[in-house]
N, C-alpha and C positions, 0 to 999 in steps of 0.2 A: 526434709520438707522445704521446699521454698516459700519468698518471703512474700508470694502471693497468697499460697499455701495454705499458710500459717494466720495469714489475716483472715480467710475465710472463716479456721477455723475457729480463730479467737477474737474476731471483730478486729478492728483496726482501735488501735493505741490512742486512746483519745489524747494522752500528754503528747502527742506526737500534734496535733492540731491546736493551735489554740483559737485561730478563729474557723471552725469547723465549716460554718455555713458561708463565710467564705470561700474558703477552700472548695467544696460544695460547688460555688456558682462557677469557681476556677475550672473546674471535673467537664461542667457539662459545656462551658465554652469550649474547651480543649477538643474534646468529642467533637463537637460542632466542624472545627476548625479543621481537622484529620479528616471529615467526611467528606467535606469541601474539598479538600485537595487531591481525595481519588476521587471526586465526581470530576473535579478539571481535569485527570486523566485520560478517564474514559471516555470526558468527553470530544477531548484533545485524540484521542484513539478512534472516536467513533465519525470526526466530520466528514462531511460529504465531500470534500475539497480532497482529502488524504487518498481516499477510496478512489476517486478522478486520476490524483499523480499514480497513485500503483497501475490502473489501467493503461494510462497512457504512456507509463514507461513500457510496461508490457509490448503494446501493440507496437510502441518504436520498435521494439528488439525486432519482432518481427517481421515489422518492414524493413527494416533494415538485412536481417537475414535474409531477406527475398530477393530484396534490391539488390545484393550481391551475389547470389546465383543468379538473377536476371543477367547482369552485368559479364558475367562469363561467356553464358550463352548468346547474347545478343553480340557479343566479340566472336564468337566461334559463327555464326549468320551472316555476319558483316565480313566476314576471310572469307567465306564459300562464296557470298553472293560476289566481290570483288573476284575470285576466283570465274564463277562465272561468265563473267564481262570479259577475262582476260579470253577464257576459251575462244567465246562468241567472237570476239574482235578475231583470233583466229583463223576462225573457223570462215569469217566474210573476205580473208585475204585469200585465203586457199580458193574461193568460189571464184572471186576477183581475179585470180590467177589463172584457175582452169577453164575461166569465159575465155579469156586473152590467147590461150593457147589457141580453143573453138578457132576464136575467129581469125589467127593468124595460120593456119592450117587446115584450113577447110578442105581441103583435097587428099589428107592422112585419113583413111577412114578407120585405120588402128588406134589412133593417137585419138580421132577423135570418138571412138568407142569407147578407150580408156578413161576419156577426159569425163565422158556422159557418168560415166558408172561409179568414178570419183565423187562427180556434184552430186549424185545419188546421194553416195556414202554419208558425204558433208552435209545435205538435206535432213538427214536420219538424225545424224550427229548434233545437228541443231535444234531439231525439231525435241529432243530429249534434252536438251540444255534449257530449252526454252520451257518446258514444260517442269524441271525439274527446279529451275531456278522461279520461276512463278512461286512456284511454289516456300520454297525456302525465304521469297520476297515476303511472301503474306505472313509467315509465323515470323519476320522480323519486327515485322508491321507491327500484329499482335504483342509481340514482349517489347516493343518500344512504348506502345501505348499502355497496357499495364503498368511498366516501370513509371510512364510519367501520371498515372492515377497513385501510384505508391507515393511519390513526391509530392504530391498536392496534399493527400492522406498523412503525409509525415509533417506538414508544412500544419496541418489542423492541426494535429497530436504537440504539435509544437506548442500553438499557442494555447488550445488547452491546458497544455503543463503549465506555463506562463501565468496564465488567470488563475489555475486553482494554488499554484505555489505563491502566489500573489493574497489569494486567502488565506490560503493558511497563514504565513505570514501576520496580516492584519491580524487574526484567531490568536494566534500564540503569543502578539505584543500584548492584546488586551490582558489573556491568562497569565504572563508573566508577570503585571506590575499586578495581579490581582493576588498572585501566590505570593511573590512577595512581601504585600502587605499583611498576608495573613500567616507565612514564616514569621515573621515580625514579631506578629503579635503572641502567635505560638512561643515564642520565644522568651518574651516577658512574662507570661503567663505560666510556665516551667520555673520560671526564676522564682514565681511568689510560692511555687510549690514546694513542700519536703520534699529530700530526694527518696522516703518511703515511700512515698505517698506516689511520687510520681512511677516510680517503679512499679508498685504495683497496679498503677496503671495501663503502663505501656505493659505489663507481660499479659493483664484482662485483652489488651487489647488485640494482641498478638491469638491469645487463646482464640477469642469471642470472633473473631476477624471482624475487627474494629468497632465493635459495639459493645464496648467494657463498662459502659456504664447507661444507665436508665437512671428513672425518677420513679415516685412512689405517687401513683395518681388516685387517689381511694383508696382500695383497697390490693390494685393491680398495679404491678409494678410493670412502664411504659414500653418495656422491648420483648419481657417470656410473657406478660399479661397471665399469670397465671395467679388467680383472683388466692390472697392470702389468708387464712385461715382464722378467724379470731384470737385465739392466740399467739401467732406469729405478728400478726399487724400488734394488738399490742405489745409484744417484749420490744418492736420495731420501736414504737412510740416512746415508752418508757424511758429507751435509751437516748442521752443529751445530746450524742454527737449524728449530726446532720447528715456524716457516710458511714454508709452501714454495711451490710452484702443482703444481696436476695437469698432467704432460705432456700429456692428449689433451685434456679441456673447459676449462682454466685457468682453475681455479675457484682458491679459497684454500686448501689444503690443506694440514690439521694433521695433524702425526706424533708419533704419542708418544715422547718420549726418554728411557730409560732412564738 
């Protein structure tokens, strides 16, 4: 049986207390002080500012991963369309050329049938360059413009992060000199305790998940309220020492002594 156990079973050691109702006021400050420090948790877990950096870290990655497949493709757009330009250029010297034959042989009517059927060729050939590179022009167009909506997008998510880690910040200086004053005090307060006493504290506490102790308010004791029976509330009373346990939850249970 452990030595919470054992107190349940046999009341707590009163030689073990000498100033009981001390002790007592020690119990429910301690309580206090432990509740405090997981509500700073949770509430340090629950600010709006935290919530803000998870999302906007998020959405970076994202843009980020876009931005760099953008960045491939708008390089594979920018080779074809330069690709392009090289053909066309080409393509207007050959025309350039088989004008100049035209008209420096105008009396070859083979050379100049050849020459017709060629610009034909070259006409066709451009006319699908032109058409094909328009084209590949406009989806550049489009992924350059997305990419720089991503960057303005990553440029907000910036300062967003900024301001909320900026909160949090201000949030966690206050809660830290807050917890640490009340480590502090936690601390002094452990010190004026028995090390029974506090033991079986912290293991109520541990059990109860962190509501190891109440108070005797009437007849109801403040955390099971489960109203005590007349003779329970009496043997309660009777007895000198100020902690006692609840007969039904055997919690720690403080009684005021008049």
């Amino acid at each position: 049986m452990n030595d919470f156990s054992s107190h349940i079973s046999k009341g707590f050691p009163r030689e073990s207390f000498s100033e009981s109702s001390v002790d007592a006021s020690f119990l429910d400050r301690l309580q206090t002080i432990d509740l405090t420090l997981l509500q700073l948790q949770e509430k340090l877990k629950g600010l709006k500012a935290i919530k803000t950096i998870k999302l906007a870290q998020t959405e970076k990655r994202k843009v980020a991963k876009r931005c760099l497949d953008l960045t491939g493709k708008i390089k594979d757009l920018e080779i074809e369309t330069g690709d392009f330009k090289v053909r066309r250029a080409q393509i207007e010297e050959d025309r350039e050329r088989l004008t100049q034959q035209i008209q420096d042989n105008p009396s070859d009517h083979r050379a100049l049938a050849n020459a017709e059927l060629a610009l034909s060729d070259l006409a066709k050939k451009r006319d699908k360059i032109d058409y094909v590179s328009a084209q590949t022009s406009s989806q550049l167009l489009a992924l350059q413009d997305e990419m720089n909506q991503l960057k303005r997008k990553d440029d907000q998510l910036t300062q967003a992060l900024a301001n909320a880690q900026m909160q949090v910040e201000q949030a966690t200086t206050e809660m830290r000199s807050q917890v640490k004053d009340l480590h502090k005090e936690r601390e002094g307060i452990v010190s004026q305790l028995g090390p029974t006493l506090y033991d079986s504290y912290t293991e109520a506490q541990a059990q109860f998940k962190g509501l190891a102790v109440e108070k005797l308010e009437g007849s109801k004791p403040s955390v099971c309220r489960v109203e005590l029976q007349p003779s329970a509330l009496a043997s309660l009373n009777e007895d000198v020492s100020a902690i006692q346990r609840c007969p039904y939850c055997r919690r720690i249970l403080l009684i005021q002594k008049q």
